[in-house]
PALUMKE-325166 format. One record per residue (C-alpha): residue in three letters; z, y, x. Coordinates in steps of 0.05 Angstrom, whole numbers, plus 5000, padded with zeros to 4 digits. Layout:
# residues N
alaZYX/...
This chain:
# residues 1007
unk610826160410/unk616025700373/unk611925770318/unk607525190350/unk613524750360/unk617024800289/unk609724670267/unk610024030319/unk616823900280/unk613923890216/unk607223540233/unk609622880270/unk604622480243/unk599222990256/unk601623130326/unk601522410343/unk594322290319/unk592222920353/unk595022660418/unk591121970418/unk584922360386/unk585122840454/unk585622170493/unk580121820472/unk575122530466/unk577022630538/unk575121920561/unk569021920516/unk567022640552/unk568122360619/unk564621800612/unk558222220573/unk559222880628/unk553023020670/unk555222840742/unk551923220794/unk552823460862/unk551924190849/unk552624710790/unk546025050761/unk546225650807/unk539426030815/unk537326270895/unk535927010884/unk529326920919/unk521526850893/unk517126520949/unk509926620944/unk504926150987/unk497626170999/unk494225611037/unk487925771076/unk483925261110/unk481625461172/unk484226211178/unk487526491234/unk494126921220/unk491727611228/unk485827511173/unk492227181124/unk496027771143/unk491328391120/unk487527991073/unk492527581042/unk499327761064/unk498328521046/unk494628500981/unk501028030959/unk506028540984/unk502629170950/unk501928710882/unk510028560880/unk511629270909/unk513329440836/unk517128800806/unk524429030781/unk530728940827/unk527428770887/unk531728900942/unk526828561008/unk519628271015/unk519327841085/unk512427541104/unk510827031141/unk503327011163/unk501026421196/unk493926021219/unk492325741141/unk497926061105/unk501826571077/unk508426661059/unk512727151026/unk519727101019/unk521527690959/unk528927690954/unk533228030889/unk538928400870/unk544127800851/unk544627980776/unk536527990769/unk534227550715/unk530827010763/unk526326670713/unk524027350681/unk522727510757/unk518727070781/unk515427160716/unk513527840735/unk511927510815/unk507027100772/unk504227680735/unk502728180782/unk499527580823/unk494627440769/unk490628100784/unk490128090856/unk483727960888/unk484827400949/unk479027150986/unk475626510965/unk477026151011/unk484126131003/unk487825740953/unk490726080885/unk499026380899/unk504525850888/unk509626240863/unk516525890864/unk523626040843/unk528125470876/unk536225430836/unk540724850848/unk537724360796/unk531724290844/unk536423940893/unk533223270893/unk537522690871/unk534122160903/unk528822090964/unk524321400958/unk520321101015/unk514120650992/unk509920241047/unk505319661047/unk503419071077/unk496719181093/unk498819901107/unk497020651068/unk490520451040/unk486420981002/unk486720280951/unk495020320960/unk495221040948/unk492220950894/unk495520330868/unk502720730878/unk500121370833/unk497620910781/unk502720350777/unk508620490824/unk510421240797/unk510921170735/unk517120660742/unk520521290760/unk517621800722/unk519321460657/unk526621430673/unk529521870622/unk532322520652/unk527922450704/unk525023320709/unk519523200764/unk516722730817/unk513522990880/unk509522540924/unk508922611001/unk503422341045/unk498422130983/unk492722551013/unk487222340970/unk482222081005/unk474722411004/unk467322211022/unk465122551082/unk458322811106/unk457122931174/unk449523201187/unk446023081249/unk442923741269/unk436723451306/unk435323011243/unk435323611202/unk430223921248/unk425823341250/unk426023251172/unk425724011163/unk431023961127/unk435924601105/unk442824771099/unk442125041040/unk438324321009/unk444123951038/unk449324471007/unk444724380936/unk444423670938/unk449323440879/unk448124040841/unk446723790763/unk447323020793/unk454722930755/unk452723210683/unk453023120620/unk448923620580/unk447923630503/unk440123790489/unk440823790419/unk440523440351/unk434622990311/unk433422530252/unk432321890284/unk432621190246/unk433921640186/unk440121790218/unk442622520241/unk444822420321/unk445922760383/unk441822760442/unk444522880515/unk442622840576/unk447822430638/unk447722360707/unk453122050741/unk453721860816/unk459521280824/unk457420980880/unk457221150954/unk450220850961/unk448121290914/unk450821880949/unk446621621011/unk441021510973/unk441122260936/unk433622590955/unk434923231009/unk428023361014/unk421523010994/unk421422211021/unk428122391061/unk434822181034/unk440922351057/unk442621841097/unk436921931144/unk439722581166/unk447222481159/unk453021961166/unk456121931102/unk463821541099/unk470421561060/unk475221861098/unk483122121098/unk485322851113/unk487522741194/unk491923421197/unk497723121159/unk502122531172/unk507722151138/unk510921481165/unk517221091142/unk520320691196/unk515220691241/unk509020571180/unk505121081156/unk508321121080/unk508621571013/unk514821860997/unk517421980924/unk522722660913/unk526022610849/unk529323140820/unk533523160751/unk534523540691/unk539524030684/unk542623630623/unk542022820648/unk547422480693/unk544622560767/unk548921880790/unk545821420722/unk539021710741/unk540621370818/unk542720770792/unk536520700749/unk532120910808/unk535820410856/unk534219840796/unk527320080791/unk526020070878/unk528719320861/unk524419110803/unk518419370845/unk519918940903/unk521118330868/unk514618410824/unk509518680878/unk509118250936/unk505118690975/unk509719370965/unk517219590993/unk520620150958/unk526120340987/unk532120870966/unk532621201033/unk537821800999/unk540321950937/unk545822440921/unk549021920866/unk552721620927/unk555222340947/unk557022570874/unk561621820868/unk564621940929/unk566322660916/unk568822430852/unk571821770877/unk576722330923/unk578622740875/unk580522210832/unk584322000892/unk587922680902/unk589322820832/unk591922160825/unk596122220891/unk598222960869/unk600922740799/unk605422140838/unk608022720883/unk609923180820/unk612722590788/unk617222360845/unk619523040850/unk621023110771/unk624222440778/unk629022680845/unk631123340815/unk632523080733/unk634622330753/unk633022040689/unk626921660674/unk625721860604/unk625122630617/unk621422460672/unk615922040633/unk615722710580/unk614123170634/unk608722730666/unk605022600601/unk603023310606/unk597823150661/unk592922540619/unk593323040558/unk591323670591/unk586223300639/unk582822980564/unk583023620528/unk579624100593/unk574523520599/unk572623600533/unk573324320539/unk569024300602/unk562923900553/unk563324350502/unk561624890544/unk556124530574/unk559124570640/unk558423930688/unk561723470732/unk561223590800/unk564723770862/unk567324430844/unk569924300766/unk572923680800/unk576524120852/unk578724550802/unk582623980772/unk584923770841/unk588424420849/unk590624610779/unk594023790768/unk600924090806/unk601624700766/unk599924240700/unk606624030699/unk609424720707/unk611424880635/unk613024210610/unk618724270666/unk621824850649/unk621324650575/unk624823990592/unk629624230647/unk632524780589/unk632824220540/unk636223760594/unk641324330607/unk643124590540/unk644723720510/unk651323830569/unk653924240521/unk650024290455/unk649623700402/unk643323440396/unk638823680341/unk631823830316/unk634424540320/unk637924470384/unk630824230417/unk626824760383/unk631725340404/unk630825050474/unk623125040480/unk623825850444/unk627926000500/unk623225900554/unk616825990507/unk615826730520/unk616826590597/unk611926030606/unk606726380558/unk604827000587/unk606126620660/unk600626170644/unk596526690612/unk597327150688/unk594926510718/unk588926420676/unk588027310676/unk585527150749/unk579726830737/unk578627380682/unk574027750728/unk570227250756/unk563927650723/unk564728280782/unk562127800833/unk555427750856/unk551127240817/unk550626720875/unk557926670881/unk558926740813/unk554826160792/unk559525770845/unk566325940820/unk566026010744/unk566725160739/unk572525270779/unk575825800741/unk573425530667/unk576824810692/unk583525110713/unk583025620660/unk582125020618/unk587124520629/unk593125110643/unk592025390570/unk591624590558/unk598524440590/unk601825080557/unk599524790495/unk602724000507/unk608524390532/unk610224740464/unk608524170423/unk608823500455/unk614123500498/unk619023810446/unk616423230402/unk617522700456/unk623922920479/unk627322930411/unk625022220395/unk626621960468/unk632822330497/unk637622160428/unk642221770459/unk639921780534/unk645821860588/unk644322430618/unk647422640690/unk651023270697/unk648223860732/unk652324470754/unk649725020783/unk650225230856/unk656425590877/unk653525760944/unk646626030925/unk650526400868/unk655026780927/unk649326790966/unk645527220912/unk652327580902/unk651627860975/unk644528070967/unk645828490914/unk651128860953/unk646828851009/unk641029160984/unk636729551038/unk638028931092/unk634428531040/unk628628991027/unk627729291102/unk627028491121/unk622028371071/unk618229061090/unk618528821155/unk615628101142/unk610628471102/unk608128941151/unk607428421209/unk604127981167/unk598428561137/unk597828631216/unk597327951232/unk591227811181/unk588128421200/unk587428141271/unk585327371251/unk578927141265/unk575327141190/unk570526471181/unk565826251140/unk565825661097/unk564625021147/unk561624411111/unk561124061174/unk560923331153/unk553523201157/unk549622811103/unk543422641161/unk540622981222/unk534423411219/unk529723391281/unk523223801289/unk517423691349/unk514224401351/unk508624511393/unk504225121398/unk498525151359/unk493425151390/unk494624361409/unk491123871381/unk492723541324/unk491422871356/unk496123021407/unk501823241363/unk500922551327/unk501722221393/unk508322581410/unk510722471340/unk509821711344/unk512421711414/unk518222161395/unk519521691335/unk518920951384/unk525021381414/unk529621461350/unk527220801321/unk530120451386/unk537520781384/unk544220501359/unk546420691283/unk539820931266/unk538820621185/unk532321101158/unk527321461193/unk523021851165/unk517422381189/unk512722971159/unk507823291200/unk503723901169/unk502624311109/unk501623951038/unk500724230964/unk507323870946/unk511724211000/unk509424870980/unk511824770918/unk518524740941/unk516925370978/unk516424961045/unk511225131095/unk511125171166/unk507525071228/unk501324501228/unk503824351286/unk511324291273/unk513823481255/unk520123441217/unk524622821231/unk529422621182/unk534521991210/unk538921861160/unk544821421204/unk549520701186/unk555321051194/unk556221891199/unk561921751250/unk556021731306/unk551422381284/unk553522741347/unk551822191390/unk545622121352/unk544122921361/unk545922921442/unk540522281459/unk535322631420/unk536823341457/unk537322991514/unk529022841505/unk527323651509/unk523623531574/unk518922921554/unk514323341514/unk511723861554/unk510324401512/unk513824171444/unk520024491440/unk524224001406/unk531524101365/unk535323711333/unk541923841293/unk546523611226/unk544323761156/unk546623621091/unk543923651021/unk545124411010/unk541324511074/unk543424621156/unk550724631161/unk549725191220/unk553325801208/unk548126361235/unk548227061253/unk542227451238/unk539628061280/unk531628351252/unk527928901305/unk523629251263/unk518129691290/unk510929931294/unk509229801372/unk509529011390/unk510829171460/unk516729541445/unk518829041395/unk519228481446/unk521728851501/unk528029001445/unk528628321426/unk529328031502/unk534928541517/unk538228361451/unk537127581460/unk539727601527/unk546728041510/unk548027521445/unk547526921485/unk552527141535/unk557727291481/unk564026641473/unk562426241412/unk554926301405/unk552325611404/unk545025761407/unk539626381401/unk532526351381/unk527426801343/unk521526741313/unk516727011377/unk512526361394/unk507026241445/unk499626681433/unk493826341412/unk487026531435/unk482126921375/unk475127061389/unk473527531340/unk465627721332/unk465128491329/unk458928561277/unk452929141306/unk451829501227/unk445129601249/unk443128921266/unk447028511212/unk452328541150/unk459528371170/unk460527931102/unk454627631101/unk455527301172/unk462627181160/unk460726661098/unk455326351146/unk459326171198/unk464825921150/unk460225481123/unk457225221188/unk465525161220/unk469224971163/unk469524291117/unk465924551052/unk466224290979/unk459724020949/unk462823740889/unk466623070865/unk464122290843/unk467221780819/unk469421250863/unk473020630838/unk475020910770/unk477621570811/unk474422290813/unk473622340894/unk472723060928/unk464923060978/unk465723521031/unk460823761076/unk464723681151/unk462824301202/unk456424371216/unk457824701288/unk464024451339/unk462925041396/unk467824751451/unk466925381492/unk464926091494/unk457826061509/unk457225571446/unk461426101405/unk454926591422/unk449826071410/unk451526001344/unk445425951301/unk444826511248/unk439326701197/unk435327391188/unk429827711166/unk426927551229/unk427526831231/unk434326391268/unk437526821319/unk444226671359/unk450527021340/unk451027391402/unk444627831380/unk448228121330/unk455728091351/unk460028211411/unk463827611421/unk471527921435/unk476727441462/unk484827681454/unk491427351455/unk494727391391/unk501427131364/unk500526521316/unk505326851266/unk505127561239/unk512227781204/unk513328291166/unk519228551131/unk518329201069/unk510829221106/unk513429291172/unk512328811228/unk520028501254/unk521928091303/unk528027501280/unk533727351322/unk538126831293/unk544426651331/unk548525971309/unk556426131312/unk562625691310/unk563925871235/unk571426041250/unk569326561293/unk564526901254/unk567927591243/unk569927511320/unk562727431346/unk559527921292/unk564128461330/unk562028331394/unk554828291371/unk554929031338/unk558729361399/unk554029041447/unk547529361403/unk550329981367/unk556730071419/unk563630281399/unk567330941411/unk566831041488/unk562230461498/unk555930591495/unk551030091459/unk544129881482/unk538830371496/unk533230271455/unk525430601439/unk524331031395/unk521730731321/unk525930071340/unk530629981276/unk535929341285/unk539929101229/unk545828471238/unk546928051176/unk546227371157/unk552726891149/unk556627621170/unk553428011122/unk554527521071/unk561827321087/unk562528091088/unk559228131016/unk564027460995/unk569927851021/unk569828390980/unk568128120916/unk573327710929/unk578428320940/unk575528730877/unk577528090834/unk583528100859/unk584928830852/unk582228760782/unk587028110774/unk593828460795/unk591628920739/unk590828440683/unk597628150706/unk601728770699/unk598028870637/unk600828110620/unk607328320635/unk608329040610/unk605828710541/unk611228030553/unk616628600573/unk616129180537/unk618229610592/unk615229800662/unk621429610705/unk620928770704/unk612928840715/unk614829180781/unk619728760800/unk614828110781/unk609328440828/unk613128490889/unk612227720895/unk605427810914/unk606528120987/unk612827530993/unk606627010975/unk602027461026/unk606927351079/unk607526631060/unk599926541065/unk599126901131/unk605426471171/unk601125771140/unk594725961168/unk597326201229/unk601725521244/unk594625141223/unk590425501261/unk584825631204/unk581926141199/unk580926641137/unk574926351100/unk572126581032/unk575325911010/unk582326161033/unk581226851002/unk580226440933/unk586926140945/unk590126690953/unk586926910883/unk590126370853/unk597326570884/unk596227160851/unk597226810778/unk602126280806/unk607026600843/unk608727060787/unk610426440740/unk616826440779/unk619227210772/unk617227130701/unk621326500691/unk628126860724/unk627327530688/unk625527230625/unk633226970632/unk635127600660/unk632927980597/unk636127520558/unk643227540580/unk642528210586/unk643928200509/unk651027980523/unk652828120596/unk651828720645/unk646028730696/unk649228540755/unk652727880717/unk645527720679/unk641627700744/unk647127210776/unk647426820729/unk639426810714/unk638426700779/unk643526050778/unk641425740719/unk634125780728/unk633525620812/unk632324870794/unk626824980743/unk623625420792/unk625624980855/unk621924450813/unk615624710785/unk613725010866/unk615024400901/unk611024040842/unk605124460852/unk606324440929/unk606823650941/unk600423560890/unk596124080952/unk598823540995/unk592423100989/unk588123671005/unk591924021063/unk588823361100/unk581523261066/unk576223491109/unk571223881097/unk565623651043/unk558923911037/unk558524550984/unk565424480975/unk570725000952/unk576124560951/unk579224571026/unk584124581068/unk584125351082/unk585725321007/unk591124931009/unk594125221068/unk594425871028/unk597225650964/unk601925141000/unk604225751047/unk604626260998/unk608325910941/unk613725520991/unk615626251026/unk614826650954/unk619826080921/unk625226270967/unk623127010982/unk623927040898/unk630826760893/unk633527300933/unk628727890934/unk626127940864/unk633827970834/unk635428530891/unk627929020874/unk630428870794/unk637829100801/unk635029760853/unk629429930790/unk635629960739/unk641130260797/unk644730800760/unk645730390703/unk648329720734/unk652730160782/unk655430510717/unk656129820672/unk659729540747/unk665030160749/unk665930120662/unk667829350681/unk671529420741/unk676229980697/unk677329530637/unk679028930697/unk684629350716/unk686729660648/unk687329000623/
């Protein structure tokens, strides 16, 4: 490695113009980074919807639900298909193996969808693949002054979207609550019969009326031109006025009006309102696309009096504050390391050197980090938060040996260079262990994987970065700024040197401590309570008003509104907003649910008061008889609740439910389980009409009465300048049974009623059908305290499956349960985690038998990792936090930092081992290099500071089980090292140092 500083030496000029060249690239790539909240990281999920007007769940089930399942049966690394079948929908949930190809799957999703045969009266599959990206960046309300006008809809598509469409970077913009309005005709049954009048003219009647039909081509005026035929209805009078029959229009037997869909509702603060999602591409700069939309939502209020667009979120605010506190902590981290260079060197100069280390290395990864297209967000930014301690690392050593040798060296070009080639080979290949770590990172499972590569590439990065300032720079500086400095005089300590004296001749006392430590501590984690990761600070607070659904739609809008009087009228509240039903936009985002299910969004002045907020709204359960109403924090990655899943799958319903009670009942019992639910709701009543073969064709009455009870299509006009949909509403409204069989149907014979040809069957059916792999389930989801996750998940399996002499619970035969969820995948996080670390300590060794050349030090090095592990465990256990995946990844990075120090001593021990005997190198090693050590570990140490007291931010990896764990582990492995490492080195070469101790003890006493 000296060759880089003798090239330094030679290349001042270079060097120098390097240096301000990585400065200003850095700045430049900050400033040009794409900021975003989130990393790229595909869901390993394919959702497929079907809407169906009209159709009750069990139809959507076997003739929707299952044709979908059998068509994706085949699609490569499939690992689950759930289904959810529901009155006018269909969903299916088909989940992957985490290292499938998501856009060539849903490809294949998209594919084998093409060539099923659906029903026609059911819309055509949405197939989505949601990732990261789709987060959107900003939500915008729009309402009006005269209120959501089919005119204002209008006027927003037109004029108002396209403000923030245009914005470059801008990938999509979804609009909520624009139902387009329609013209509707409502016949009057007695008129028909009067007029003699038909369905089937009425169905006919703008057949050929909106054409425009070339009839062929003619010489006329000596000129060769077209002839064609139009017709073009743009008008509603001439709708009204279209002939049904001969002398009767249509107006005479129907009521013909422009109307809005009425099963779907959006409202802003109390006004019915259109809201605008946003969402980015994955190149642009999520917080100057904000800014822009925030300017645009201001230029449209000052030039349309009539309109208010406001920014009710946008994750710009989240990604500057995120960043704003890591700037914060790195900036508080690099003080700490600096005040700690300054205590332990006293000398301002060599102080400066070292800190210089940090700007350079931060410049050259952020450049690093845009070459490599990687972003700016919350995890790289972490990463830099936790690697700005340890960037100091090597310049310290190199300046601290430097430092030493001018107290009795002259000072030279040679002197310096020698210096920095002393410790080169040391801080090399204890750099290169720290960046082996994150080697692996490719074993985990894509989801996770996708998380912590910007983490790893950024330290990675700006380690490899500070190695390289280290050799070069600091050399450089120190020769031109440490000439004629006055340096103060360091001696080493006499009492750690006796103190490492009687650990040598006190061997086993040493290691049986240590073993010991070790032992209680392995014990100690194997009995903590494992967590997952909490990102409890809330962004806003999700509500929902569910009733069953067989309530009327009018009626849910009236408990919405009332519901919403109730939020509007509280303390703190700043945004409101509400959806109620199913629209074309949601299910592209793969979001359906219950018609009858209104989701609140109340976004709050300050987040201080969300549970305060939460409890009032609870408190409002009984008001709405029977909505069952929730309400609970949420951030942008989704609910913050940490749940435990439990499916009953089975063939026999009965059995099923009778399961699921016993299993409900025993979770909710258990300490630490906030809340159970499943997805069981309240039956709805189905007539079904059970079709005599011999008096009529099943088919052939099912499209009648679909006609006669559903809103049909007759075709489009245009209206204002805009192509409007003209439905035909029901024909029939039966309010009871008797009307159900009085139905009107047509034979052979003439008009008969639909009980002459049908039993009329009446059963109570659920309103959702789930399935999971084909079979029907039943979903019991239980929200945990996320630090007692593993805790609860125990208690949970002994109370279903039992455990040794307990016995578990007794349940029917065919009943299969399986537990997963945030325990399954904290279980799956776990041990990915454990296999890169495995794989880690095996790069390291690797690191060191090549650094070495023997097997002996590499051993030695190694045993620092159960000193950190004890280290780790005492810090968590004085903190009280539990082991979270977060925590794990700490102790991954121990794994590369904790050897730096081993490496640094026996680097020194090899050394004098050219010119002394064991025993004498590994004293004085251990002498000479406990301040470099001493000062690199409390460097990296007081730079964790910031983030041993940051709380917990939402998708964060960067917390304070993290920081417990490195802050733990390095402090005990510093001073474990000191004293252990020199005793396991001196055991691994014992016959020899005893026999070099005897040869000098003999020559002591012949001389």
């Amino acid at each position: 490695m000296s060759w880089f500083t003798k090239w330094a030496f030679g290349n001042k000029a270079a060097v120098i113009f390097l240096t301000v060249l990585i400065l200003i690239v850095g700045l430049v790539s900050y400033r040009t980074l794409p900021m975003e909240f989130f990393p790229a990281a595909d869901q390993p999920q394919v959702t497929v919807i079907v809407m169906g007007q009209g159709t009750d769940s069990k139809t959507m089930e076997s003739q929707v639900t299952g044709p979908i399942e059998t068509a994706v049966s085949g699609v490569k690394g499939k690992s689950d298909v759930f289904s959810t079948s529901g009155d006018g929908f269909t969903k299916v949930d088909i989940m992957f193996d985490s290292k499938t190809d998501m856009k060539a799957a849903k490809q294949e999703v998209q594919e084998a969808l093409n060539n099923t045969p659906l029903p026609q009266n059911v819309s055509k599959p949405t197939v989505v693949q949601l990732n990261t990206s789709m987060i959107p960046i900003s939500d915008i309300s729009l309402t009006f002054k005269d209120g959501l006008t089919p005119e204002n809809t209008d006027f927003a598509k037109e004029e108002i979207l396209p403000y923030f469409k245009d914005i470059k970077g801008v990938a999509n913009v979804q609009t909520y609550g624009a139902s387009s309005a329609y013209v509707s005709i409502k016949t009057d049954n007695a008129k028909m019969a009067e007029n003699k009048v038909s369905l089937q003219n009425v169905m006919a009647v703008l057949k050929g009326q909106n054409s425009s039909i070339a009839v062929g081509e003619k010489q006329i005026s000596g000129k060769t031109s077209n002839i064609k035929v139009v017709g073009s209805i743009d008008s509603l009078d001439k709708v009204k006025n279209l002939k049904v029959s001969e002398n009767v229009t249509l107006s005479e037997i129907a009521q013909i009006e422009i109307k809005k869909p009425q099963d779907t509702l959006t409202r802003v603060n109390g006004e019915d309102g259109l809201i605008f999602i946003v969402t980015k591409d994955s190149l642009s700069n999520a917080v100057s696309i904000s800014n822009e939309i925030k300017d645009a939502a201001k230029e449209i209020n000052k030039k349309y009096d009539h309109v208010n667009a406001h920014v009710l979120i946008a994750t710009a605010d989240m990604v500057e504050t995120s960043v704003n506190t890591m700037i914060k902590e790195v900036l508080l981290g690099a003080v700490f390391a600096t005040i700690v260079v300054m205590l332990f060197l006293r000398n301002i100069r060599s102080t400066l050197i070292t800190i210089v280390s940090i700007p350079l290395s931060l410049c050259l990864t952020l450049f690093l980090l845009a070459r490599s297209g990687v972003t700016l967000n919350i995890l790289t930014l972490g990463g830099v938060a936790v690697a700005v301690g340890r960037l100091v690392d090597d310049s310290i050593v190199v300046i601290e040996n430097i430092f030493r040798k001018m107290q009795n060296q002259k000072f030279s070009t040679s002197m310096v260079i020698e210096a920095t080639k002393e410790v080169g080979t040391a801080i090399t290949s204890s750099t290169l262990t720290t960046v082996a770590v994150f080697l692996p990172i490719g074993l985990v499972s894509g989801g996770l994987q996708d998380i912590i590569l910007p983490f790893a590439l950024t330290i990675t990065y700006s380690l490899l970065a500070s190695l390289l300032v280290a050799l070069t720079v600091v050399p450089l500086l120190s020769y031109s700024l440490l000439k004629k400095a006055k340096l103060p005089e360091h001696k080493p300590s006499i009492k750690f040197t006796n103190l490492v004296r009687w650990s040598l001749n006190h061997k086993w006392v040493i290691i049986l401590t240590s073993l010991v430590m070790f032992g209680g501590s392995i014990g100690t984690y194997a009995a903590m309570p494992k967590g997952a990761v909490n990102n409890s600070s809330a962004d806003f607070i999700i509500a929902t008003l569910d009733f069953p659904n067989d309530t009327p739609i009018e009626t849910v809008k009236e408990k919405t509104i009332e519901l919403e009087n109730y939020v509007l009228k509280q303390d703190h509240i700043k945004d409101l907003f509400i959806q109620l039903g199913n629209t074309e936009d949601a299910a592209k985002f793969g979001e359906v649910q219950s018609p009858t299910k209104a989701t609140f969004n109340i976004l709050l002045k300050d987040k201080e008061y969300t549970d305060t907020v939460i409890k009032r709204i609870n408190s409002q359960k009984e008001a709405f008889g029977s909505g069952k109403l929730t309400a609970g924090a949420s951030s942008m990655m989704g609910g913050s609740k940490t749940q435990i899943i439990i499916d009953v799958i089975g063939d026999d319903i009965s059995k099923l439910e009778a399961a699921t009670g016993a299993i409900e009942d025993g979770v909710s019992g258990i300490k630490g389980v906030e809340k159970v639910g499943t997805n069981q709701d309240a039956k709805k009543t189905v007539y079904s009409l059970n079709v005599d073969p011999e008096k009529g064709n099943a088919e052939e009455i099912s499209q009648a009465l679909y006609g006669m009870l559903n809103k049909m299509p007759l075709g489009t006009m245009k209206l204002d300048d805009q192509q409007t949909d003209i439905f035909l509403e029901p024909i029939l409204d039966p309010k009871t049974p008797e009307d159900l069989k009085n139905m009107p149907l047509m034979t052979k014979a003439g008009m008969v009623p639909a009980s002459s040809l049908a039993a009329i069957v009446q059963e109570e059916t659920s309103t959702f059908q789930y399935r999971k792999n084909g079979d029907t389930y039943i979903r019991i989801t239980a929200d945990v305290k996320p630090e007692l996750l593993s805790e609860i998940n125990g208690k949970i399996n002994k109370f279903i499956f039992g455990n040794g002499d307990k016995k578990g619970l007794k349940l029917d035969e065919g009943i299969e349960v399986l537990v997963g969820g945030a325990s399954a995948q904290q279980a799956e996080d776990f041990t990915d985690l454990f296999t890169i670390m495995l794989v880690s300590i095996g790069l390291v060794f690797l690191i060191m038998i090549i650094t070495f050349k023997t097997f002996r030090a590499p051993i030695a090095i190694l045993c620092t990792l159960p000193l950190a592990a004890i280290g780790a465990i005492i810090a968590l256990l004085i903190s009280g936090i539990p082991v979270d995946p977060t925590g794990l990844l700490g102790a991954l990075m121990l794994i590369g930092i904790v050897v730096t120090n081993a490496i640094v001593l026996l680097d020194r021990v090899k050394q004098n081992e050219k010119t002394m005997i064991i025993r004498e190198a590994i004293v004085e090693a251990a002498a000479i290099r406990m301040r470099p050590i001493l000062m690199t570990a409390i460097a990296t140490i007081c730079a964790m500071l910031p983030m041993l007291f940051k709380e917990a931010e939402t998708g964060s990896l960067v917390s304070q089980s993290l920081a417990v764990v490195v802050i733990g582990g390095l402090a005990v492995a510093t001073l474990l090292t000191l004293i252990v490492i020199p005793v396991i080195y001196e055991l691994l070469h014992f016959k020899k140092s005893k026999k070099q101790r005897l040869n000098a003890s003999q020559l002591e006493k012949i001389a």
